[in-house]
C-alpha positions as CSV (number, residue, x, y, z in Angstrom):
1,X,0.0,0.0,0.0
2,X,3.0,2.3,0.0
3,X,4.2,5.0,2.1
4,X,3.4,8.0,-0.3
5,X,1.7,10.4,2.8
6,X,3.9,11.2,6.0
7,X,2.1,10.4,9.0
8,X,0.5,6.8,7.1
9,X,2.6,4.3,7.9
10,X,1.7,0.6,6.3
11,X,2.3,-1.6,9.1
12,X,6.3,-3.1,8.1
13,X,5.7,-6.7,8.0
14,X,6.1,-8.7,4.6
15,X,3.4,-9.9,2.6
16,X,1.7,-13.3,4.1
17,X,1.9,-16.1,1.6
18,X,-1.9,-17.9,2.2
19,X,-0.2,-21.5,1.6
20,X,2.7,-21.9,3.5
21,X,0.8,-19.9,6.6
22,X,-1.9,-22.7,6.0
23,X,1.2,-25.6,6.1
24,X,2.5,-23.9,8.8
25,X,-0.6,-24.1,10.6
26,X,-1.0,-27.8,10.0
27,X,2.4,-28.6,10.9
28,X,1.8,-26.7,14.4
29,X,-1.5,-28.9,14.8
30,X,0.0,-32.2,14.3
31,X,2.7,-31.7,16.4
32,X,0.8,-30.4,19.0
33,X,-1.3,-33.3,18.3
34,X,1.6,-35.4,18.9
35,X,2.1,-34.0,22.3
36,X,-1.5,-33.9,23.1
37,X,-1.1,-37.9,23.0
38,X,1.8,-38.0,25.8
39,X,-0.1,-35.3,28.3
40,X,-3.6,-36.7,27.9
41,X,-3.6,-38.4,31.3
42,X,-2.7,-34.3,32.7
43,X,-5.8,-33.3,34.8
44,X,-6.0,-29.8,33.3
45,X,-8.1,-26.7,34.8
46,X,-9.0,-23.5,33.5
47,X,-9.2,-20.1,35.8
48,X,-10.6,-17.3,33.7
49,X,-11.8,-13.5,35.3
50,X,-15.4,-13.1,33.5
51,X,-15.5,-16.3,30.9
52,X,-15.8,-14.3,27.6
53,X,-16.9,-15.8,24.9
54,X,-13.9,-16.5,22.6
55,X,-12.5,-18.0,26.1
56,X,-15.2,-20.6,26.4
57,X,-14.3,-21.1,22.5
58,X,-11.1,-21.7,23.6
59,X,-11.7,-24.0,26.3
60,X,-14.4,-26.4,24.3
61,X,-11.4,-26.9,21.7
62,X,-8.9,-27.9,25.0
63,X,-11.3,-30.5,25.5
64,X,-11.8,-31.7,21.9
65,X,-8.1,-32.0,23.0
66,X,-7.2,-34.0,25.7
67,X,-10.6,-35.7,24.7
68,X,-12.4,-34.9,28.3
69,X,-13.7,-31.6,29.9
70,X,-11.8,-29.5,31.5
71,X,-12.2,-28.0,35.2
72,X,-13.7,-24.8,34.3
73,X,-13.4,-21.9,37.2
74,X,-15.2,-18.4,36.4
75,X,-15.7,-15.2,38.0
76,X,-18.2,-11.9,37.4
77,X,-19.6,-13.0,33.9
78,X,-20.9,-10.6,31.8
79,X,-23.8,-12.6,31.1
80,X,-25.8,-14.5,33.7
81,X,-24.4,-18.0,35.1
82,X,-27.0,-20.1,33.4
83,X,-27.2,-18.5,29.7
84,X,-23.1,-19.4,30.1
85,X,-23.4,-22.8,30.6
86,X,-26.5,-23.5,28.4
87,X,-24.5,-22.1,25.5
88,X,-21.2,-23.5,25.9
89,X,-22.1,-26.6,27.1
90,X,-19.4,-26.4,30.0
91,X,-20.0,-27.3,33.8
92,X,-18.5,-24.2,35.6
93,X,-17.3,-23.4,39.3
94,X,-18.2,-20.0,40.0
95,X,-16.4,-18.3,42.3
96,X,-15.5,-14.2,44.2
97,X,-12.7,-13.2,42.9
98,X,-11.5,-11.7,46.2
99,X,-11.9,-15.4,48.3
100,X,-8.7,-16.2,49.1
101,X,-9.9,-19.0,51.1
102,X,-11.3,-20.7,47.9
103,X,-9.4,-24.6,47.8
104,X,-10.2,-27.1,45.3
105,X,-11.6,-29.2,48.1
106,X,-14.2,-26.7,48.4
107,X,-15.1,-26.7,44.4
108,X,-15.3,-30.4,45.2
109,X,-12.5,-31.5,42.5
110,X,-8.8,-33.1,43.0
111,X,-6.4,-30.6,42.8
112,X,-5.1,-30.6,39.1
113,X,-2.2,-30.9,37.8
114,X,-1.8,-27.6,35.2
115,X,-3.5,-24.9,36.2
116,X,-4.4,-22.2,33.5
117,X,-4.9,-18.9,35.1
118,X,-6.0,-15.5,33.4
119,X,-3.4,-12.5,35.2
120,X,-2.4,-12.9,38.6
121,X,-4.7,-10.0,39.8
122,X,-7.6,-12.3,41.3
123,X,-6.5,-13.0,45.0
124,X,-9.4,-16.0,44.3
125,X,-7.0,-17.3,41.8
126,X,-3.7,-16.9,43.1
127,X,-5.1,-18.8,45.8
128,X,-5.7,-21.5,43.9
129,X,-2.6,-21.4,41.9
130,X,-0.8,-22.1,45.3
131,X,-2.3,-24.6,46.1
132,X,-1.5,-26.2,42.9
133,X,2.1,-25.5,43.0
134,X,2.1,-27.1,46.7
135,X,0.8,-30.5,45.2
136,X,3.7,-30.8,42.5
137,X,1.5,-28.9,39.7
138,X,2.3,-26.6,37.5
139,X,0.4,-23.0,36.7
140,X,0.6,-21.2,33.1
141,X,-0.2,-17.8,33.0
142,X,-2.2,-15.8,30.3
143,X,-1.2,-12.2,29.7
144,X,-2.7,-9.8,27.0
145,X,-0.7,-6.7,28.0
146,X,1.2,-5.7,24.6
147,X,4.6,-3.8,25.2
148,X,4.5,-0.3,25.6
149,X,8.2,0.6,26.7
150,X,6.6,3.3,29.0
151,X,8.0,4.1,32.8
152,X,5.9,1.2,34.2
153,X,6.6,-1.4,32.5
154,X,10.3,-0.7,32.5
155,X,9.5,-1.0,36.5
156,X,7.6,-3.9,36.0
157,X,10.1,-6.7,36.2
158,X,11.4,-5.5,39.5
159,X,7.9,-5.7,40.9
160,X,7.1,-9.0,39.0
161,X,10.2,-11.0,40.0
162,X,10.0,-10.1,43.7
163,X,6.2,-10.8,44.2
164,X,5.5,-13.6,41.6
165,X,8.6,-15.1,41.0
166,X,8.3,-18.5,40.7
167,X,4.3,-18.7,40.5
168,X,4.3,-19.4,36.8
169,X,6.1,-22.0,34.1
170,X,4.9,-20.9,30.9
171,X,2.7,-18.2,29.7
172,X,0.3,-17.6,26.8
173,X,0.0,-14.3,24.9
174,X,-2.1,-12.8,21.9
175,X,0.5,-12.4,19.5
176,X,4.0,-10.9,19.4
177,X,3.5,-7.6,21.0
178,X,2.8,-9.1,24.3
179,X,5.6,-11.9,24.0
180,X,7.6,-9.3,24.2
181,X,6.1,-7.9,27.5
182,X,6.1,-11.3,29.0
183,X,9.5,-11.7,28.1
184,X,10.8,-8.7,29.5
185,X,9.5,-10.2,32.8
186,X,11.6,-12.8,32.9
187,X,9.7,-15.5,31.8
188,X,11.9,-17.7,29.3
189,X,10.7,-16.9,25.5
190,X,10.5,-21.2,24.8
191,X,8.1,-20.9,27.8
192,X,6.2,-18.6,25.6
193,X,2.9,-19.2,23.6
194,X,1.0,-17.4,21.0
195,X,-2.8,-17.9,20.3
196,X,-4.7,-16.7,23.3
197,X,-7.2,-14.3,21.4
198,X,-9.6,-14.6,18.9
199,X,-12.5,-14.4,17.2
200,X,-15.5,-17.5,16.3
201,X,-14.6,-18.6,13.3
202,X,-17.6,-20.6,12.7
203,X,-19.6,-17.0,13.0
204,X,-16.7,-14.6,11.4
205,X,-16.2,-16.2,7.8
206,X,-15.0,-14.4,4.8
207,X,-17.4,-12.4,3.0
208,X,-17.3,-10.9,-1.0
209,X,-14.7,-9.6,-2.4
210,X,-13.5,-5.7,-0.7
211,X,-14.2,-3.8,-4.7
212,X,-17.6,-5.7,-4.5
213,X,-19.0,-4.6,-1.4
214,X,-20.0,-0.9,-0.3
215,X,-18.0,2.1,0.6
216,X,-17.7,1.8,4.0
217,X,-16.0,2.1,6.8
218,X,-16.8,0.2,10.1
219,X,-15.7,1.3,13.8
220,X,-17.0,-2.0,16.5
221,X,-16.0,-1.1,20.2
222,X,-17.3,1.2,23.0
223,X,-18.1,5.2,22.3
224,X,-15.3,6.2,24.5
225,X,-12.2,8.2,24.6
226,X,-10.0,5.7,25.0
227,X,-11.2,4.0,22.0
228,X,-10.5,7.4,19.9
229,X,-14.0,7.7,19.3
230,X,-13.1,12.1,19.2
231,X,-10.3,11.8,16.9
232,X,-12.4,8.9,14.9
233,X,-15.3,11.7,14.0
234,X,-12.9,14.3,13.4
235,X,-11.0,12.9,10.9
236,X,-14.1,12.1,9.1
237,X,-16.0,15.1,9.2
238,X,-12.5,16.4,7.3
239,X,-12.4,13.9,4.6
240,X,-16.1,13.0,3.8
241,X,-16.5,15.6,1.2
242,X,-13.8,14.1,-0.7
243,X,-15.1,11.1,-0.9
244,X,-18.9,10.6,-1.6
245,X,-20.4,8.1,-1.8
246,X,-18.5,6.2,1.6
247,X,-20.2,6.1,5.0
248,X,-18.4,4.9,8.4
249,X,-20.8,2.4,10.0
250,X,-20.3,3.0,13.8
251,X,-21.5,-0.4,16.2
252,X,-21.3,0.1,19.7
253,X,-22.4,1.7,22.5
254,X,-21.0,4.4,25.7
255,X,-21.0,8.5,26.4
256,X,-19.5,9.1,23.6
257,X,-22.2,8.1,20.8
258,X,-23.0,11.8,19.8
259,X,-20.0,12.7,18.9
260,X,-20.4,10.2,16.3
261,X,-23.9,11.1,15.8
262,X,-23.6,14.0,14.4
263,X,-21.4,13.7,11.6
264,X,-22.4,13.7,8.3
265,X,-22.0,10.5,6.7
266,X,-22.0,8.2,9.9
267,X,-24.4,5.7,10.8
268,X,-24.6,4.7,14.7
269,X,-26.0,1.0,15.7
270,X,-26.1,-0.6,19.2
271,X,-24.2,-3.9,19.9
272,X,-25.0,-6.6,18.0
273,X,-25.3,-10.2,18.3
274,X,-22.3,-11.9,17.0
275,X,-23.9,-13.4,13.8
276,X,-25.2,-9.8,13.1
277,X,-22.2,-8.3,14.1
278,X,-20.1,-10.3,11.1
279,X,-22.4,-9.4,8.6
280,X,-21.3,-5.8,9.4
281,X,-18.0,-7.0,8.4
282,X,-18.5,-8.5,5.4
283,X,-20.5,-5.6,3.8
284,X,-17.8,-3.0,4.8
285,X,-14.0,-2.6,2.8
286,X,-12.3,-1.3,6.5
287,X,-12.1,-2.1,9.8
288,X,-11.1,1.3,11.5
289,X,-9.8,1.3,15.1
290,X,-8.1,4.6,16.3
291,X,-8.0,2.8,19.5
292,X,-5.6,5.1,22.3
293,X,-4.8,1.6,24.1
294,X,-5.6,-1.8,22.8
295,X,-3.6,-4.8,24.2
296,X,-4.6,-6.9,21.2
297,X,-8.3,-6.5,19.9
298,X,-10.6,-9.1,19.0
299,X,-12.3,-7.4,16.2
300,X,-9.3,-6.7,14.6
301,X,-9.2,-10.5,14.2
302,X,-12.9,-11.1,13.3
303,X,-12.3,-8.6,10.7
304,X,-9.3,-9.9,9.0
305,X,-11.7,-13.6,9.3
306,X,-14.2,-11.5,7.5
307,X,-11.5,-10.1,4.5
308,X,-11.9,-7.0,5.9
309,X,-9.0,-4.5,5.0
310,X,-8.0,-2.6,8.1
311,X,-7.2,1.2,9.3
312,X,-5.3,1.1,12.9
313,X,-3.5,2.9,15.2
314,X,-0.1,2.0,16.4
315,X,-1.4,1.7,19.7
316,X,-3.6,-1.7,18.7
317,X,-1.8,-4.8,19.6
318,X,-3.0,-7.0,16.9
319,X,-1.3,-4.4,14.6
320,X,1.7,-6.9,15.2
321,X,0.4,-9.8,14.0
322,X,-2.5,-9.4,11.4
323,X,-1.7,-6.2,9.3
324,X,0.8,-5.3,7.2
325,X,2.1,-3.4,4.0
326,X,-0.7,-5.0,1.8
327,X,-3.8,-5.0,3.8
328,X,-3.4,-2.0,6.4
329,X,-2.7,1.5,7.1
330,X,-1.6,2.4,10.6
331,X,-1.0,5.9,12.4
332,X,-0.6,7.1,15.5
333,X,-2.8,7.7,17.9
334,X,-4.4,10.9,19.3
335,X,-3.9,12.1,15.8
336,X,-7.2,13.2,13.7
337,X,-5.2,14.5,10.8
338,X,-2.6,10.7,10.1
339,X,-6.3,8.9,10.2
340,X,-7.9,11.4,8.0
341,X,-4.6,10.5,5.9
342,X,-5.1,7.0,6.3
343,X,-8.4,7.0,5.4
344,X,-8.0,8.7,2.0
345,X,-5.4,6.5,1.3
346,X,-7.7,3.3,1.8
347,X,-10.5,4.8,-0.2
348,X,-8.7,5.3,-3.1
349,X,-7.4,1.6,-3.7
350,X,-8.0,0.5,-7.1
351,X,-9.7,-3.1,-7.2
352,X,-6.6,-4.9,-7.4
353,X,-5.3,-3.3,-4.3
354,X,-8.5,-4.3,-3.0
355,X,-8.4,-8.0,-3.9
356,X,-4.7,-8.1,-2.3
357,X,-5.9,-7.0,1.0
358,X,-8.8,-9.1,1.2
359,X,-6.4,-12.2,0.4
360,X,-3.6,-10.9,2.6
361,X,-6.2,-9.9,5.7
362,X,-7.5,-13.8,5.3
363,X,-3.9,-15.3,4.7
364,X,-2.8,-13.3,8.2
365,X,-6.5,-14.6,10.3
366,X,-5.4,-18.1,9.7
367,X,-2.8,-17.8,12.3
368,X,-5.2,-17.7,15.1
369,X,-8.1,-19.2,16.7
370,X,-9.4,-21.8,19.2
371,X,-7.6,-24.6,18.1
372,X,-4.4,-22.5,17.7
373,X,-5.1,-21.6,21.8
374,X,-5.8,-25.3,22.5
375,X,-2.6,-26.3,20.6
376,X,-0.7,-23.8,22.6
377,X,-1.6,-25.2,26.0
378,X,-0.6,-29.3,24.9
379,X,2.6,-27.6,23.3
380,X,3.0,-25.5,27.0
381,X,2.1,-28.7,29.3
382,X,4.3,-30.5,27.0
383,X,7.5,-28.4,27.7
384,X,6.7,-28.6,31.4
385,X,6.5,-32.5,31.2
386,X,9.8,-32.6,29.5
387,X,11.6,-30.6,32.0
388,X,9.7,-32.3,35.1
């Protein structure tokens, strides 16, 4: 996509060749496979802070697997306990996430033997997670934080080595921007695993062609500051007249929705269901996410899954991993006039541009989802068996 306007940087990474990412992702499943056969008799359980949905995703293909169900511990879910487990089929212990009496006794299970936990910011959880390590098990962290090089995290070793050093053996991550947060902590980068967000794929499937759909932009997240929501309907209020005919789709929700509102040349919808949600995706040519902080960003993956081509600030973490110099534009953040740049630039692709980023966004998706995540943990238990 070139370089042409200062302030629109195409995101460095080389093209992504479809068929060797697709033999690259077959090779990692059979190995993993492989491993999956020596750790099957591993009692497994899963400790994650609200259960979101691509985490139960995650966690049904962990037990396709090792070929039995997990132990599932949840806190706080966004949607009530029983719509959880009807829909995902999975038995859950629901627990506070400030009881740091909790015991495995208590859940009434044995106390496993890998424990997968979600941070180590749930006293609940760490509890746990001791009590594991006690009985000879082993705990693997997951961490989304992307690295940001800022004051805190250059502190952030010093605080993570004295109070948690020792609590975890491996870790898993979203993609490359938070390996190397995780590695700056210390853990070891063999220990490390990729894979830990994504979205459905069953639900977020490629959709037409990018020259054969409408001119259209699409923002999914919260109305909020954080999520550059201001600089969002500035930059298009200063480009719209030079491009008729496009419209930026805006589906979400928050404080911020009439800002957005009253541009010209914006639509606003509420949240969607998921199934509605991707057909947003397929009848739109860019994903557009002038996010202030993202650690990784789901929707930057369902969008890719979708063909979408996408428009991102250097501040989203899946920046790393899923765009580059064929099927993005990125810029940074805070900065109306580097989108409105970006933004120009996309809409003035010619149709074989187009076609490139809608093969290069789908190449680039392949690399994650739930069975990447599941093969993560068997490769993860597997290292830790190996050096037992």
């Amino acid at each position: 996509m070139g370089n042409a306007i200062v302030d629109v940087e195409p995101h460095p990474a080389p093209p992504a060749d479809s068929a060797e990412i697709r033999r690259a992702s077959r090779r990692q499943t059979g190995d993993a496979r492989g491993v999956a056969a020596s750790v099957r008799d591993t009692t497994v359980a899963v400790a994650w802070s609200g259960l979101p949905p691509y985490g139960l995703n995650n966690i049904r293909a962990l037990m396709a697997h090792f070929g039995v169900l997990p132990i599932v511990v949840g806190t706080r879910p966004d949607l009530s306990y029983d719509v959880i487990e009807k829909v995902s089929g999975l038995p859950v212990h629901w627990i506070d996430p400030a009881d740091a009496s909790v015991s495995w006794v208590r859940l009434g299970t044995a106390v496993p033997d890998v424990l997968i936990v979600s941070g180590w910011a749930t006293p609940a959880f760490n509890e746990l997670g001791r009590q594991v390590r006690a009985n000879g098990g082993a705990v693997i962290v997951m961490v989304d934080n992307r690295w940001r090089g800022d004051l805190r995290q250059w502190l952030a070793p010093l605080v993570f080595n004295t109070k948690y050093r020792g609590w975890f053996r491996a870790a898993i991550v979203p993609g490359k921007a938070a390996r190397r947060f995780v590695r700056f902590l210390g853990i070891p980068d063999d220990a490390i695993f990729e894979g830990l967000y994504s979205g459905n794929p069953h639900i977020f499937v490629p959709g037409p062609p990018l020259h054969e759909r409408p001119q259209r932009l699409l923002f999914v997240g919260r109305f909020e500051e954080r999520k550059g929501v201001h600089e969002l309907a500035a930059a298009w209020r200063s480009v719209q007249s030079q491009i008729p005919g496009w419209e930026l789709h805006a589906v979400g929700e928050g404080p911020l929705q009439p800002v957005l509102e009253g541009s010209p040349g914006v639509v606003v919808h509420r949240f969607q269901q998921l199934r509605e949600l991707a057909d947003f995706y397929q009848s739109s040519r860019f994903l557009v996410l002038p996010s202030h902080e993202d650690h990784w960003g789901v929707v930057v993956h369902e969008a890719a899954k979708s063909g979408c081509g996408l428009l991102l600030s250097t501040n989203v973490g899946a920046g790393a991993d899923l765009a580059n110099a064929v099927n993005s534009f990125s810029f940074p953040p805070r900065q109306p006039a580097a989108l409105a740049a970006a933004i120009l630039r996309a809409a003035r692709l010619d149709d074989a541009q187009l076609r490139a980023a809608y093969h290069e966004s789908l190449a680039l998706s392949y690399r994650f989802g739930p069975q990447v995540f599941a093969d993560s943990v068997v490769r993860a238990i597997g290292r830790l068996r190996s050096r037992a």
